[in-house]
C-alpha positions as CSV (number, residue, x, y, z in Angstrom):
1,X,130.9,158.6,108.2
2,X,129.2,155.5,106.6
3,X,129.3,152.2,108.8
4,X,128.8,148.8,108.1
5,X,128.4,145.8,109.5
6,X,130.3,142.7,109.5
7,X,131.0,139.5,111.6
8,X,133.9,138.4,113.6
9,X,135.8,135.6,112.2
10,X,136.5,134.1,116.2
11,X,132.9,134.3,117.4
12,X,130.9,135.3,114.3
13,X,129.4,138.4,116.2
14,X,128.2,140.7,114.2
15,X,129.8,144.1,114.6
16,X,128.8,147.5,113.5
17,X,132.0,149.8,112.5
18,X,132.9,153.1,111.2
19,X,134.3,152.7,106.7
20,X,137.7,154.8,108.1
21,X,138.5,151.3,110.0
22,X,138.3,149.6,106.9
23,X,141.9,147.7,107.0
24,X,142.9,148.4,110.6
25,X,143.3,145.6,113.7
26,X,140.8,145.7,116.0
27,X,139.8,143.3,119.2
28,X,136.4,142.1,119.3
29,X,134.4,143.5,121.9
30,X,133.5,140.1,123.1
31,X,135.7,137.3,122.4
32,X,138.1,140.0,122.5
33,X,140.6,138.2,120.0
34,X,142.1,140.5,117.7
35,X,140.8,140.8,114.0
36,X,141.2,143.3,110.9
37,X,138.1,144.8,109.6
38,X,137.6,143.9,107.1
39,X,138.2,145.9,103.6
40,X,134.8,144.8,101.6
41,X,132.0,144.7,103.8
42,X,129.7,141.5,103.7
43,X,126.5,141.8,101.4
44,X,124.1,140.8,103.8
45,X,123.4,143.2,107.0
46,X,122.4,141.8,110.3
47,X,118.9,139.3,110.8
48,X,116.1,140.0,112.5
49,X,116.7,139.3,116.3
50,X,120.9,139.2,115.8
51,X,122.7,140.8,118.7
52,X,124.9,143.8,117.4
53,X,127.8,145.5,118.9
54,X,128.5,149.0,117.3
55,X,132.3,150.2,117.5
56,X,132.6,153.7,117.2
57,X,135.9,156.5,117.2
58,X,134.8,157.5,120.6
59,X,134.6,153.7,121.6
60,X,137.7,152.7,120.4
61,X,139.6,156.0,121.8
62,X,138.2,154.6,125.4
63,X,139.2,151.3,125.3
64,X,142.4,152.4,123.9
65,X,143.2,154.9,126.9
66,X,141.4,151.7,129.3
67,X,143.9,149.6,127.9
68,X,146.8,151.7,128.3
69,X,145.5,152.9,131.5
70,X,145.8,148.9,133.0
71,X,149.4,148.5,131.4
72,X,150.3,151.7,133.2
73,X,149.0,149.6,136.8
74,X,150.7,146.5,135.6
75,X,154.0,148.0,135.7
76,X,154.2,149.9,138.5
77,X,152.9,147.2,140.3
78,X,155.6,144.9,138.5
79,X,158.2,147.4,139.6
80,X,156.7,147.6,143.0
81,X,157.0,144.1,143.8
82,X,160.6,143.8,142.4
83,X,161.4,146.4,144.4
84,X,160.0,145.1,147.4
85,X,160.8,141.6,147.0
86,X,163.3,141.6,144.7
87,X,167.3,141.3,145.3
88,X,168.2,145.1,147.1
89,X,171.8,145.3,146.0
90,X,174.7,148.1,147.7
91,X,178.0,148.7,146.0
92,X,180.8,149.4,148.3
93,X,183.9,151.6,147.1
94,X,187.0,152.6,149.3
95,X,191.0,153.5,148.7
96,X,192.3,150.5,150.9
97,X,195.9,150.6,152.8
98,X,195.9,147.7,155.0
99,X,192.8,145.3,156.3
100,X,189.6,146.7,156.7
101,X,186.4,144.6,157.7
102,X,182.9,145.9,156.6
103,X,180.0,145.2,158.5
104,X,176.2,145.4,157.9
105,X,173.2,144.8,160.5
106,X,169.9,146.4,159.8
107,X,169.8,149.7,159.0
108,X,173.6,150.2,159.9
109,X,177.0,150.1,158.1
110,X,180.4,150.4,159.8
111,X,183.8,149.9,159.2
112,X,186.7,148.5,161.8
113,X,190.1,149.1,160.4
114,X,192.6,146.7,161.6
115,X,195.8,148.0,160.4
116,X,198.0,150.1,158.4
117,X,195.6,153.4,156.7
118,X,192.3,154.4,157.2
119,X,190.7,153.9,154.4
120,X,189.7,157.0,152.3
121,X,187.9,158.2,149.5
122,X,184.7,155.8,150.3
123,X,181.6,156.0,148.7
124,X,178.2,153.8,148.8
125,X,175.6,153.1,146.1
126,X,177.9,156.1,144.3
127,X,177.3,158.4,147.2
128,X,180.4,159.9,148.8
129,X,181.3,159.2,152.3
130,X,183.6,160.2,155.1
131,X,183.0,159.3,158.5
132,X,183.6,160.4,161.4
133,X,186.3,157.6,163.1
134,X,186.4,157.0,166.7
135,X,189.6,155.5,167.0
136,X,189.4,152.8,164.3
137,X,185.5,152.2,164.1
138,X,183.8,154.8,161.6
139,X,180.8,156.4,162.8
140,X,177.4,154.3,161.2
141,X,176.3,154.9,157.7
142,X,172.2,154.2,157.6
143,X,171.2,152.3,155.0
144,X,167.9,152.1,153.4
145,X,166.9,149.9,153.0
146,X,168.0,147.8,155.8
147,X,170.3,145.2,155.4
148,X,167.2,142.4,156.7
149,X,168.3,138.7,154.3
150,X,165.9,136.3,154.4
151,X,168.1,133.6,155.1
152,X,172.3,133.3,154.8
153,X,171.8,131.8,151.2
154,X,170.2,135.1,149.8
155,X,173.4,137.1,150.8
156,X,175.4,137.6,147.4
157,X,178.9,139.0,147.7
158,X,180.4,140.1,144.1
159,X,184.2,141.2,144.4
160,X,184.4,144.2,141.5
161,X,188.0,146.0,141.5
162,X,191.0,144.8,144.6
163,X,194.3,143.4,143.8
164,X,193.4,141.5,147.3
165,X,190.7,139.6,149.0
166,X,187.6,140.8,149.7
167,X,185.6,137.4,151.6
168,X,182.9,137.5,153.8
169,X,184.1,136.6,157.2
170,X,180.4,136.0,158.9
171,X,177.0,135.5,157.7
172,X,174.6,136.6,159.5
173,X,172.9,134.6,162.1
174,X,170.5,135.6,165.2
175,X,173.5,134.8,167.3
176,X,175.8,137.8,165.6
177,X,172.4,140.0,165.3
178,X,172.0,139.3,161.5
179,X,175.5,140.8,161.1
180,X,177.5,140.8,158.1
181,X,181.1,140.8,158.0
182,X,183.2,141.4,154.9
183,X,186.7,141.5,154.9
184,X,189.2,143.6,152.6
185,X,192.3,142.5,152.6
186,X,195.5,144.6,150.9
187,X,198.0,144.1,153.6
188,X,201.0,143.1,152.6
189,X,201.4,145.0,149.6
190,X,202.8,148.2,148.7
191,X,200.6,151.4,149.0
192,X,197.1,151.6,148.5
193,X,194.9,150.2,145.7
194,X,190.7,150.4,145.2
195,X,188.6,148.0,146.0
196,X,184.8,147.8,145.5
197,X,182.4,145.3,146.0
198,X,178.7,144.4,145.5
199,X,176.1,143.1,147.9
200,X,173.0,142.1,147.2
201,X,170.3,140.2,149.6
């Protein structure tokens, strides 16, 4: 294929390409600012003693894959950090009769029902759950990953479907264990309704 050479318009190097480029962006291999080769190549070829970069397919196929190859990193790295130190939301769900108080410490979840039903039909993050109850304390659910807030002001509560009150009752604190207590309130009213809620920390 016939090559040419021409200089970049950022740093004036002069740059050595293949014609089938002719058109096409490009970055400069050293200022690395992007540029378009151009479609008439310059009359006058390289001086004596001028530094030349060549850019060839094979070149530009392995900074292309290089380049990719680095956004690839960025990402998961992005996503790894969110992940880790990013909000870590849990979405409760449950058919509620009654008062039923939620609580969260570490990698644990429980309920203690107060009065009228057990509640039923329970699911977390979308995942179905029945407990075993021992009287009116479910058996633990484990959560991953553990329910471990920073501080009492990172704890989010975000009520989603209840005709009732769903409050937090107590934030967590080294006195309570970094326990979180979240009420749900439909006593009072006639039959059962859903509620749901979201909480993030």
């Amino acid at each position: 294929m016939a090559e040419f050479t021409f200089p970049c318009p950022q740093c004036n190097q002069r740059i050595q390409s293949d014609a089938s480029y002719v058109g096409l962006q490009i970055n400069c291999p050293v200022c690395q600012k992007a540029i378009i080769v151009p479609p008439v190549p310059p009359p006058t070829a390289a001086g004596t003693g001028e530094r030349m970069i060549q850019i060839k397919t094979s070149t530009l196929r392995t900074v292309t894959l290089l380049g990719a190859g680095v956004l690839v990193a960025v990402g998961i790295l992005a996503l790894t950090i969110h992940l880790l130190a990013g909000p870590k939301p849990l979405t409760f769900k449950a058919f509620v009769d009654g008062v039923d108080v939620v609580k969260l410490s570490g990698r644990n979840l429980w309920i203690e029902h107060l009065y009228d039903q057990l509640p039923s039909r329970m699911s977390i993050n979308g995942k179905k759950w029945n407990p075993v109850w021992d009287k009116n304390t479910s058996a633990n659910y484990e959560l991953n990953p553990a329910f471990k807030p920073s501080n009492a002001d990172s704890v989010k509560l975000t009520k989603r479907t209840g005709r009732g009150a769903i409050i937090i009752m107590e934030e967590p604190t080294p006195g309570n264990d970094g326990t979180l207590v979240i009420r749900l309130d439909d006593g009072g009213i006639g039959g059962a309704d859903w509620y749901e809620f979201t909480v993030s920390w």
